[in-house]
Backbone as a printed PyTorch tensor [residue, N CA C, xyz], in Angstrom:
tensor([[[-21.6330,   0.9750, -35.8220],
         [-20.6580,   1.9960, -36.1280],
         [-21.3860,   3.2910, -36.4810]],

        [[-21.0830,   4.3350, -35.8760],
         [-21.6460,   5.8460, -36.3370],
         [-20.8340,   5.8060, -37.5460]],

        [[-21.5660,   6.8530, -38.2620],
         [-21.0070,   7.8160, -39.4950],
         [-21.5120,   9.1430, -38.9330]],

        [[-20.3760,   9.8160, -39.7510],
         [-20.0630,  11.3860, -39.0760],
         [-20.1410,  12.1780, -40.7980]],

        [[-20.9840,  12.9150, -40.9020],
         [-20.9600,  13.8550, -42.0910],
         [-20.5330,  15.0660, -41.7340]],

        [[-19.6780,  15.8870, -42.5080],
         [-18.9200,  16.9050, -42.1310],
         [-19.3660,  17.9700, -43.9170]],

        [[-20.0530,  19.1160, -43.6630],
         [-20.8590,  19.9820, -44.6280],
         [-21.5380,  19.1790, -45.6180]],

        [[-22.8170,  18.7700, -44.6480],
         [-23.7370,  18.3770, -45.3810],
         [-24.7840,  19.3670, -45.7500]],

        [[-24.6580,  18.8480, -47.1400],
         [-25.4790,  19.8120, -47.9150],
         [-27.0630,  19.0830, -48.9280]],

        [[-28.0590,  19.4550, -49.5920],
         [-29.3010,  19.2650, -49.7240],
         [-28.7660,  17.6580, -50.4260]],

        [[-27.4210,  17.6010, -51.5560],
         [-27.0610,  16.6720, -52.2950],
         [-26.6520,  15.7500, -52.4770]],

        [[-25.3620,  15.9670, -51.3030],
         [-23.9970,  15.5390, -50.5510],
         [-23.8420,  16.2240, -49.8830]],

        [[-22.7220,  15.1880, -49.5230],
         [-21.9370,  15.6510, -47.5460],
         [-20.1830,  15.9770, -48.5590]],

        [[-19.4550,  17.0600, -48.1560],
         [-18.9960,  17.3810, -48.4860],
         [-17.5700,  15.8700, -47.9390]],

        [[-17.7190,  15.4490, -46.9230],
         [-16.8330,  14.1980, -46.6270],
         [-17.9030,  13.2810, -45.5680]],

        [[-17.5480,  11.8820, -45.5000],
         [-18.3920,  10.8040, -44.5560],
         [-17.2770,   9.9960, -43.9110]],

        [[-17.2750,  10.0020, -42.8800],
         [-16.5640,   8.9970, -41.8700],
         [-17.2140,   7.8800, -41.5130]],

        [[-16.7160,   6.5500, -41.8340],
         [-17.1660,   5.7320, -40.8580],
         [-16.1610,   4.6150, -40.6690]],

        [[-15.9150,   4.3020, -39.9030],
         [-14.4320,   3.3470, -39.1870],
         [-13.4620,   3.5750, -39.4030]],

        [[-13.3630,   5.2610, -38.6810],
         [-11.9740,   5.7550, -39.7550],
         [-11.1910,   5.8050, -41.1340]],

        [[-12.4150,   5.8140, -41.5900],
         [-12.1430,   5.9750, -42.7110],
         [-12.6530,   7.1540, -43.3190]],

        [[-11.9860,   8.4290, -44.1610],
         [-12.6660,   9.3840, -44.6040],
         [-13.1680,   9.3930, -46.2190]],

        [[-13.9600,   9.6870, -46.7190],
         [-14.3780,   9.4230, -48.2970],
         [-15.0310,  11.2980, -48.4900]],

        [[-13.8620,  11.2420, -49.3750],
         [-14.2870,  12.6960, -50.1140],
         [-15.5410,  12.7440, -51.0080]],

        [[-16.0990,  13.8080, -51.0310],
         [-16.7130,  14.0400, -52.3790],
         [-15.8030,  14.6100, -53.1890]],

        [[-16.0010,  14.7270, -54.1910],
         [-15.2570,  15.0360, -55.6210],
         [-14.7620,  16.4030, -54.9720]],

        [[-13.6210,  17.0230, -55.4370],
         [-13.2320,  18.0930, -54.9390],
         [-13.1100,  18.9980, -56.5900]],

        [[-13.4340,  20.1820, -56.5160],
         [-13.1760,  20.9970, -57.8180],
         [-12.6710,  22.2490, -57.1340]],

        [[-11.8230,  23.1960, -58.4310],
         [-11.3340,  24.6750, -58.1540],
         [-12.5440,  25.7370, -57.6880]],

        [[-12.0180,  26.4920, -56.4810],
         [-12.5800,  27.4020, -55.8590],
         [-13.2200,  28.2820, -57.2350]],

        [[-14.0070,  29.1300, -57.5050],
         [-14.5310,  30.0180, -58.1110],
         [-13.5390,  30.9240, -58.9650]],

        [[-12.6020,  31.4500, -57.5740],
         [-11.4500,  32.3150, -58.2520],
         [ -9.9460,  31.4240, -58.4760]],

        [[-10.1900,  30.3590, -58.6850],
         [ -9.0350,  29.4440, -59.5910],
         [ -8.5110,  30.1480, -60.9110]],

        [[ -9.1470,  30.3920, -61.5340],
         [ -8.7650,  30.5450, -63.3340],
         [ -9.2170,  29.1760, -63.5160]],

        [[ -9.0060,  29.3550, -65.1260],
         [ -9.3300,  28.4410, -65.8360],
         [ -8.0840,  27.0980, -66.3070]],

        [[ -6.9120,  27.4250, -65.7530],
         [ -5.6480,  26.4090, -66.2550],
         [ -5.9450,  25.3400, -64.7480]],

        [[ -4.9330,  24.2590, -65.5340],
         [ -5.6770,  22.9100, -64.3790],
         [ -4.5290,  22.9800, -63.8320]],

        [[ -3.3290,  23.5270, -63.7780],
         [ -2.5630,  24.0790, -62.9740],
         [ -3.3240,  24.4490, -61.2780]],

        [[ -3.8630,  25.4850, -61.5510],
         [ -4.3970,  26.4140, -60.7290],
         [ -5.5620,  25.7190, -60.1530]],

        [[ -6.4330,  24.9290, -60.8060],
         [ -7.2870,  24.7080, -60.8460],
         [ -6.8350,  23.1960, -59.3440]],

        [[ -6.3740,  22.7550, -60.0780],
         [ -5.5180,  21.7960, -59.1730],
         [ -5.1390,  21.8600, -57.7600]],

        [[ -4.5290,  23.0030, -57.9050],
         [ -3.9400,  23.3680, -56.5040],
         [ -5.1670,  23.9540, -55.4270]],

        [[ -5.6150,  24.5190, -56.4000],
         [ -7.2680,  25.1590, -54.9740],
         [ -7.9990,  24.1300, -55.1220]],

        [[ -8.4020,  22.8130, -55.8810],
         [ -8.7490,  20.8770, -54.9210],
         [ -8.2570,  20.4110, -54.1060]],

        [[ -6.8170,  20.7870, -54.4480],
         [ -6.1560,  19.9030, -52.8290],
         [ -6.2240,  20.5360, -52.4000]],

        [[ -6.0050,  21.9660, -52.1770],
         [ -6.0930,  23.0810, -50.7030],
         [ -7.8260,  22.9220, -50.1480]],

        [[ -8.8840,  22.2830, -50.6960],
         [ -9.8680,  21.7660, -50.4320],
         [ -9.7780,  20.6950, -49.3920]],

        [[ -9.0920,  19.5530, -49.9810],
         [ -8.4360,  18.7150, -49.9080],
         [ -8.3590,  18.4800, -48.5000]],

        [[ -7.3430,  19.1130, -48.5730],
         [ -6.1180,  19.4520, -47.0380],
         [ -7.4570,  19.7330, -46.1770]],

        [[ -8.2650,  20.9730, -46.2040],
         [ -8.9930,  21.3740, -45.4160],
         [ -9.7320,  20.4820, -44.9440]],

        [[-10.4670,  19.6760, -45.7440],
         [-11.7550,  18.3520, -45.5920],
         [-11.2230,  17.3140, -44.6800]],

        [[ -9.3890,  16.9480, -45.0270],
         [ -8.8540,  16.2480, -44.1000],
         [ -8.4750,  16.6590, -42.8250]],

        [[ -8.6320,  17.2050, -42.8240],
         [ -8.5510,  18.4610, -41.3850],
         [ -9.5720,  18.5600, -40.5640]],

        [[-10.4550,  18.5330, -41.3340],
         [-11.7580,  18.5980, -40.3850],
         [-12.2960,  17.1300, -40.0220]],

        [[-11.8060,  16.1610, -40.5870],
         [-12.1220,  15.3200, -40.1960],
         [-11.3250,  14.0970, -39.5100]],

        [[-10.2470,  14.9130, -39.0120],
         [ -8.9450,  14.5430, -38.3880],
         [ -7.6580,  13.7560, -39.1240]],

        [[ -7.6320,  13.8510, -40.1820],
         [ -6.5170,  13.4460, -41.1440],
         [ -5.8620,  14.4820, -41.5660]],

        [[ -4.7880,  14.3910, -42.5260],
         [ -3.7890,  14.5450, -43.4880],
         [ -3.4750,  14.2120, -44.7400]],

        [[ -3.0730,  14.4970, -45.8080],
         [ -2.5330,  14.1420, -47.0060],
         [ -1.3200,  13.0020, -46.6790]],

        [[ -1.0310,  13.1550, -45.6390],
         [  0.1310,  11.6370, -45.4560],
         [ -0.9820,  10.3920, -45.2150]],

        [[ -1.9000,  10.2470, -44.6250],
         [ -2.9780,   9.4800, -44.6590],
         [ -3.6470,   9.2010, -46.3160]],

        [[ -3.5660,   9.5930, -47.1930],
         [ -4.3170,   8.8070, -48.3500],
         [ -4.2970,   7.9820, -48.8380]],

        [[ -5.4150,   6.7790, -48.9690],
         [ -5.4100,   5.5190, -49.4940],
         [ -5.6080,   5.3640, -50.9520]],

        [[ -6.7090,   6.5120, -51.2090],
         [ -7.0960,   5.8180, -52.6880],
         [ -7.5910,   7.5180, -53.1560]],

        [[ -6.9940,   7.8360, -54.7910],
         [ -6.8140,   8.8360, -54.9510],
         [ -7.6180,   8.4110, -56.4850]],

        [[ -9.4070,   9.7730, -56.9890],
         [ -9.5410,   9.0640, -58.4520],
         [ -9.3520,  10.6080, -59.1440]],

        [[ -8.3430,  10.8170, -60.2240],
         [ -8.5710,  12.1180, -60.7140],
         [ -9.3970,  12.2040, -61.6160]],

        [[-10.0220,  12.9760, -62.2130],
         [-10.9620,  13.0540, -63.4810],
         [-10.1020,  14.4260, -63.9710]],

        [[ -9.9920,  14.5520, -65.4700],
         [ -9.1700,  15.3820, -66.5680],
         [-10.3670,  15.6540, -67.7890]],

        [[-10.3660,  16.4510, -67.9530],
         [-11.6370,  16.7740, -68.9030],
         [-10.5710,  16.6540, -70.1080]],

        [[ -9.3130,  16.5240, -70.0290],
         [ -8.3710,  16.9610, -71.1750],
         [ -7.2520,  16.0320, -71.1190]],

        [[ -6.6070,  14.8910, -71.7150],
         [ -5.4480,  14.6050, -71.3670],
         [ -4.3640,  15.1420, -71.2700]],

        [[ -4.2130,  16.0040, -71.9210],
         [ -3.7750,  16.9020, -72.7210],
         [ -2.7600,  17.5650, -71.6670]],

        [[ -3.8800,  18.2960, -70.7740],
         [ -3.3960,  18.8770, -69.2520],
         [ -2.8060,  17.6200, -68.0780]],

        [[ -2.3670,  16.3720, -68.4940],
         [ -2.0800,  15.4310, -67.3020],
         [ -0.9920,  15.8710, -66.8420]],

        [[  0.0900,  16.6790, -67.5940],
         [  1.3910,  16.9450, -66.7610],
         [  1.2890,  18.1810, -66.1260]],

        [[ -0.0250,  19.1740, -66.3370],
         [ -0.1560,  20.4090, -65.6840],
         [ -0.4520,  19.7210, -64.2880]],

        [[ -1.7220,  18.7000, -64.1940],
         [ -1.9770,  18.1140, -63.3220],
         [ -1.2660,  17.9550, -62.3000]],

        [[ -0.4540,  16.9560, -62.8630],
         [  0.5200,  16.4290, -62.1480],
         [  2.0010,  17.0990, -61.5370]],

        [[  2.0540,  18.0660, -62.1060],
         [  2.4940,  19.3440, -62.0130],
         [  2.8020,  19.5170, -60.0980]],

        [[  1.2090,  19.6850, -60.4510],
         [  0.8040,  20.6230, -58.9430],
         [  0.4420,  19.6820, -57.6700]],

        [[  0.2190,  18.3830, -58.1710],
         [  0.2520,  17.0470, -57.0950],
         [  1.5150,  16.5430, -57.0070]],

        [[  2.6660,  16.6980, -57.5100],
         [  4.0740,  16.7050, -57.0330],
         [  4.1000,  17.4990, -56.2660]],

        [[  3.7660,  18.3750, -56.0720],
         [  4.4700,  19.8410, -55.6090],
         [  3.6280,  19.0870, -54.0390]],

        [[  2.5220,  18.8550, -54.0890],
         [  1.5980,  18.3250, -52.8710],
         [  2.2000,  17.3870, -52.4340]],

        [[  1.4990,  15.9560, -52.8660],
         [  1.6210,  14.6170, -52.3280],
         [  2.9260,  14.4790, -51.0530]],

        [[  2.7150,  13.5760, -50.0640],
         [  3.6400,  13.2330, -49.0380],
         [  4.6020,  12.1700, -49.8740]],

        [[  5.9830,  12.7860, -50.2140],
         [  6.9140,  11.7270, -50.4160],
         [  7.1870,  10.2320, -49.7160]],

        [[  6.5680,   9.1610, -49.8430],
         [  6.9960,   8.1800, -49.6010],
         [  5.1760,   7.3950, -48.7760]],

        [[  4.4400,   8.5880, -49.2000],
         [  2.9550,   8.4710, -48.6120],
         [  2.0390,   8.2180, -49.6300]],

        [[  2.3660,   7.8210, -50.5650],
         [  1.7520,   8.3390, -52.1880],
         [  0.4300,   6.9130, -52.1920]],

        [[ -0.0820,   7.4370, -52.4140],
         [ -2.0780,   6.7410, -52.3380],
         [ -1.8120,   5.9450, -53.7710]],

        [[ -2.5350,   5.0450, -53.8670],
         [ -2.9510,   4.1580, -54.6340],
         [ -4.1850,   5.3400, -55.5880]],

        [[ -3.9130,   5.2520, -57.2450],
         [ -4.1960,   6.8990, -57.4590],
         [ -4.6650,   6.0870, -59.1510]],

        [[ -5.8500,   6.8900, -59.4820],
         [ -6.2200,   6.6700, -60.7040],
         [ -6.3860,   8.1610, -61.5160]],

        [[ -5.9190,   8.2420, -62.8870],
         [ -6.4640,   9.1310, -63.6790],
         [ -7.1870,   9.0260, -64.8180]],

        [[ -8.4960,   9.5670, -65.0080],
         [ -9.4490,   9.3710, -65.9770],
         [-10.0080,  10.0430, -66.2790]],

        [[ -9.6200,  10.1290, -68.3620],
         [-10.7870,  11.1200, -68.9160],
         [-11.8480,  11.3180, -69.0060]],

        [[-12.8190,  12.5350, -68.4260],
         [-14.0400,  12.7110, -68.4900],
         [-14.2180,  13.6600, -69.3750]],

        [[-15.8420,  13.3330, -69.9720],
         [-15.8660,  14.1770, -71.1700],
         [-16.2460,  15.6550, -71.1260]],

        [[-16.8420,  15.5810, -69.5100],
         [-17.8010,  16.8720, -68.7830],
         [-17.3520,  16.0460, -67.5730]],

        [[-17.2150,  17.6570, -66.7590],
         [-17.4890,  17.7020, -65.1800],
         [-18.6270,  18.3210, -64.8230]],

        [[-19.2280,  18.7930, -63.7190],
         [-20.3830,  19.3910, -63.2670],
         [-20.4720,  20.0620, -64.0800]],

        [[-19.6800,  21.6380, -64.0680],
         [-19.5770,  22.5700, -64.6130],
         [-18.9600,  22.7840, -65.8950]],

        [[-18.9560,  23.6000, -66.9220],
         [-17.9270,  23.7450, -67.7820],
         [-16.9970,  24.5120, -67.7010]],

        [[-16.3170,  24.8960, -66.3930],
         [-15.3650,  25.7880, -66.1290],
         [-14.6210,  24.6690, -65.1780]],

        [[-14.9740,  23.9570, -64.8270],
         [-14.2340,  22.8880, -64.2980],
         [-13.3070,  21.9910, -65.1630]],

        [[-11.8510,  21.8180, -65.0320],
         [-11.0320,  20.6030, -65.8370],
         [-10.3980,  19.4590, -65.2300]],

        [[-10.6390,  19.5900, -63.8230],
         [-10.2200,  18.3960, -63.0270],
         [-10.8790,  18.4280, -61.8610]],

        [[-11.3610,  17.3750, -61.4800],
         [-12.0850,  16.8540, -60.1840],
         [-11.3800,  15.8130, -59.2190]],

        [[-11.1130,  16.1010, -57.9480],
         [-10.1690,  14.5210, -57.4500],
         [-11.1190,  14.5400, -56.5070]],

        [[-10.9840,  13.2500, -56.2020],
         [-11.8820,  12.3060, -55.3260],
         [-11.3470,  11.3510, -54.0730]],

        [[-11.0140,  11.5280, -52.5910],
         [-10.1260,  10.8540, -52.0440],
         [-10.6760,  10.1040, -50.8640]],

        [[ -9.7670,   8.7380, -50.6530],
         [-10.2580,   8.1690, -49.4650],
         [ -9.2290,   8.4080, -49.0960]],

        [[ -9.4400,   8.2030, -47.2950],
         [ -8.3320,   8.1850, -46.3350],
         [ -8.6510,   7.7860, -45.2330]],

        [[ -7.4240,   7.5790, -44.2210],
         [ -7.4850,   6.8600, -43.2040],
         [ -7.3610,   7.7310, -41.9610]],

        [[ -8.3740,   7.7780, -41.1150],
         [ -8.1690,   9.2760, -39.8120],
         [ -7.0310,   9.3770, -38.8320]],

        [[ -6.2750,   9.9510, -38.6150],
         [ -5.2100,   9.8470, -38.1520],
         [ -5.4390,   9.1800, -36.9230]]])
């Protein structure tokens, strides 16, 4: 079976294919997010979307979904903005978990996704 890396970089591959199957790297907010996990949220999955795109999927395709929350605090901001996303009736098998640190300290949520290539 090939594997297909799609923006590989010195560390990680930004996503890896192999038997149709896609595996994200951790996704975090663009630079110009702000700091609310609102916002922060919504420019991961618009990551998201893109990564599945390039590697011939969709957000109706997700199998396994891991969030990381630097804050519990923020789970309904979170969740907020992955309602507003997620495919109704497509909804991934999905974990959320507090971390104490992400990479960065301007980071408050990280999601992490597998999926299946269209």
């Amino acid at each position: 079976m090939s594997i297909e890396r799609i923006e590989i970089g010195p560390r990680m591959s930004q996503a890896v294919i192999h038997n149709h199957t896609i595996y994200l790297a951790g996704q975090v907010a663009s630079d110009d997010a702000g700091p609310g996990v609102y916002d922060q949220t919504c420019s991961a999955l618009a990551a998201i979307d893109r990564l599945l795109a390039a590697g011939g999927s969709d957000k109706s395709r997700l199998l396994s979904v891991t969030i990381w929350l630097t804050d519990m605090d923020t789970f309904g901001e979170m969740n907020r903005a992955w309602d507003g996303w997620v495919v109704a009736g497509a909804t991934p098998a999905r974990a959320t978990v507090l971390s104490a640190r992400l990479a960065a300290p301007q980071y408050r949520v990280e999601i992490g996704v597998v999926a299946a290539q269209s």
